[in-house]
C-alpha positions as CSV (number, residue, x, y, z in Angstrom):
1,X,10.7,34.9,-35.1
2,X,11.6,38.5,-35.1
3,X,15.5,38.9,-33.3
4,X,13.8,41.2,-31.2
5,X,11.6,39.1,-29.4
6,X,14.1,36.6,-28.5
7,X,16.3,39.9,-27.0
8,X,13.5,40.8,-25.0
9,X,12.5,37.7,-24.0
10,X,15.6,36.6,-22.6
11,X,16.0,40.1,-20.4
12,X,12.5,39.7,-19.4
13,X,13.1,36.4,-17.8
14,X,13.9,37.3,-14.2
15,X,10.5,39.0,-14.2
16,X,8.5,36.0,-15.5
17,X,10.1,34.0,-13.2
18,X,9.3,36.1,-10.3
19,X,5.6,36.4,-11.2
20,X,5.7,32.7,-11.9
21,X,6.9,32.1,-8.3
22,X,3.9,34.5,-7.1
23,X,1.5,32.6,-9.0
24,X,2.5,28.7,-7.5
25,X,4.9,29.4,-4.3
26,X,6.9,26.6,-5.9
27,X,10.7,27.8,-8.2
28,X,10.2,24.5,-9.7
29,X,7.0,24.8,-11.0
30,X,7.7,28.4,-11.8
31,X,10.2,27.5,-13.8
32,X,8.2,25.1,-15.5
33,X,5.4,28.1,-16.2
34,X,8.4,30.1,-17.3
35,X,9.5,27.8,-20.1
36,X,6.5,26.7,-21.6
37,X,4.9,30.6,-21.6
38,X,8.3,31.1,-23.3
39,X,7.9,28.1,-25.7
40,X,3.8,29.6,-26.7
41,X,5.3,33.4,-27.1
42,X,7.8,31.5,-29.7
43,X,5.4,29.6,-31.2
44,X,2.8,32.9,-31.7
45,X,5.5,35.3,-32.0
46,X,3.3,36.9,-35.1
47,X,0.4,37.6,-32.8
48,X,2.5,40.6,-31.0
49,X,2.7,43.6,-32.6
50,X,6.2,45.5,-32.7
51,X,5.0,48.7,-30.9
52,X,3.0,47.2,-27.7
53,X,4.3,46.6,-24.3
54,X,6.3,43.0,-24.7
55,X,6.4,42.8,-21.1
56,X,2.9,42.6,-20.7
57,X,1.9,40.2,-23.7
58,X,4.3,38.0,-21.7
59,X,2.6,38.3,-18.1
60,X,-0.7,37.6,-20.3
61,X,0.5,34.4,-21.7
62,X,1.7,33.7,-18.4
63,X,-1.0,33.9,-16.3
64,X,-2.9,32.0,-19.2
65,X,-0.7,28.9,-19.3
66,X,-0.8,29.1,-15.7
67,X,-4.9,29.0,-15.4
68,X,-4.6,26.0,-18.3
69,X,-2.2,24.2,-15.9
70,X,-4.4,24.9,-12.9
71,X,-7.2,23.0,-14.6
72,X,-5.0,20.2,-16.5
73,X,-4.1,19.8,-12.2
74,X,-8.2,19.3,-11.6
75,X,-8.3,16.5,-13.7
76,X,-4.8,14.8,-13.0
77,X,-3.8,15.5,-10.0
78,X,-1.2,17.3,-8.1
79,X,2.0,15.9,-9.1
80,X,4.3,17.5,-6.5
81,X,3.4,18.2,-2.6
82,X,4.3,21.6,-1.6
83,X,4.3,20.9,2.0
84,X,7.2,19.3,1.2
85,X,9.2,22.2,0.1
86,X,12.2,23.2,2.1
87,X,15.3,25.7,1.2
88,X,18.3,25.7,4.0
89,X,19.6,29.0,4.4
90,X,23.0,29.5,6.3
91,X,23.9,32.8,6.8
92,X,26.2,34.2,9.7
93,X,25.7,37.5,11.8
94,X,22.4,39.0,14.0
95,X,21.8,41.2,10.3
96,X,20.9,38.3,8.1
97,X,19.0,36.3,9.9
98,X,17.1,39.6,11.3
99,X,16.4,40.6,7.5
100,X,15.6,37.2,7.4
101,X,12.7,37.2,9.5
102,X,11.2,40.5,8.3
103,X,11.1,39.1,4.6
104,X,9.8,35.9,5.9
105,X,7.2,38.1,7.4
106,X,6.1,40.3,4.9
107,X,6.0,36.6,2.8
108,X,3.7,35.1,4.7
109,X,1.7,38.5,4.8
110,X,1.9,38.1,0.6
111,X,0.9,34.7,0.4
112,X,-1.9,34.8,2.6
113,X,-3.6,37.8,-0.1
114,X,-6.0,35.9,-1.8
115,X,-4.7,35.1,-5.4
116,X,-6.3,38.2,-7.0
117,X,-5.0,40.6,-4.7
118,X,-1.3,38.8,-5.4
119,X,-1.0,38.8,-8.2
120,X,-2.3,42.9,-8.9
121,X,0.4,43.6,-5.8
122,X,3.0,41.8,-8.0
123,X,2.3,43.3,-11.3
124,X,1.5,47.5,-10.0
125,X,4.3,47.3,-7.2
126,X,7.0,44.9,-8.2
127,X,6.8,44.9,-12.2
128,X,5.9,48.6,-12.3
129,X,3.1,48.0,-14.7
130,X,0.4,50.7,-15.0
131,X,-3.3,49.9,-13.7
132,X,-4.1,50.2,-17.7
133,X,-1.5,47.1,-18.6
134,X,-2.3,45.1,-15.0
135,X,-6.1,45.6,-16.2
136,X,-5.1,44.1,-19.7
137,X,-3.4,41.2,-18.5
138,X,-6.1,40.0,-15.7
139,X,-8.7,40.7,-18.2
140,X,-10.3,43.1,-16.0
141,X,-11.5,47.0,-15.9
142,X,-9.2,49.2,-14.2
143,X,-11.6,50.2,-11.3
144,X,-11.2,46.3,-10.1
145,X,-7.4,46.6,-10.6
146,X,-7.3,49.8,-8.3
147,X,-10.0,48.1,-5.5
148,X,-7.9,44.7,-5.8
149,X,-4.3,46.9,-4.9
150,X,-6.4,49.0,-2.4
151,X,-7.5,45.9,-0.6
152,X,-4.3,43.9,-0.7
153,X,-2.7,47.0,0.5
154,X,-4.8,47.9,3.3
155,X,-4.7,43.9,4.3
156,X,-0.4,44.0,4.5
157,X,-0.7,46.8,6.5
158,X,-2.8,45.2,9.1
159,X,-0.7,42.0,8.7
160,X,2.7,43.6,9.2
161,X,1.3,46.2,11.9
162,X,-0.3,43.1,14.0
163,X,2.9,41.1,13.9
């Protein structure tokens, strides 16, 4: 394994686990996805070539060992209920809990974008990945990419506006 990738990977690993998170709504799982996408970039570290976009071979092998886990859960079984996911947050002052409630918002907005429209939102806006690379990764043409973000965008707006 090139010294290079293992760099990379490691300041890359905020991001993965971000787009993780958007993928399953879960940090544990996420984390999960992180490690073994890490574990098959290892593994094939010869099948990225010094020159490309590292960031986006990652999101690639992501998303893929997501799908693969998404049908291994078809045949098994959930293992984990995610109704059952709680995080206590304590946090003093009008400010906070205000910011709080906005985020919480614009969350819920996020997570009710069906899973296409996420994850595009996630890779354009928060990962700053052209349309070209966000095409690559989701295996689709650009055109789809740009209708996707045009939909999910026009759908927050409506969300947040309503609310």
């Amino acid at each position: 394994m090139p010294a290079a990738i293992g760099q990379e990977l490691v300041a890359l690993l905020p991001r993965l686990r971000r787009f993780a998170f958007v993928l399953c709504r879960s940090q544990p799982l996420a984390d999960d996805l992180v490690q073994g996408a890490c574990e098959r970039a290892l593994a094939n570290a010869d099948s990225w070539t010094p020159g490309t976009k590292f960031d986006a071979w990652m999101f690639r092998i992501l998303r893929n060992y997501w799908i693969d886990h998404l049908r291994r859960m078809r045949t098994e079984g959930m293992a984990e209920d995610l109704s059952q996911q709680t995080q206590l947050v304590g946090d003093p002052g009008e400010g906070p809990i205000l910011s709080r409630l906005v985020l919480s918002e614009v969350q819920r907005a996020i997570d009710n974008l069906p899973q296409e429209q996420r994850e595009v939102l996630l890779l354009v806006c928060a990962e700053e990945l052209s349309y070209r690379e966000t095409a690559e990764i989701l295996g689709v043409p650009i055109g789809t990419v740009m209708s996707r973000l045009a939909r999910a965008r026009k759908r927050l707006m409506e969300t947040t506006a309503a609310a």
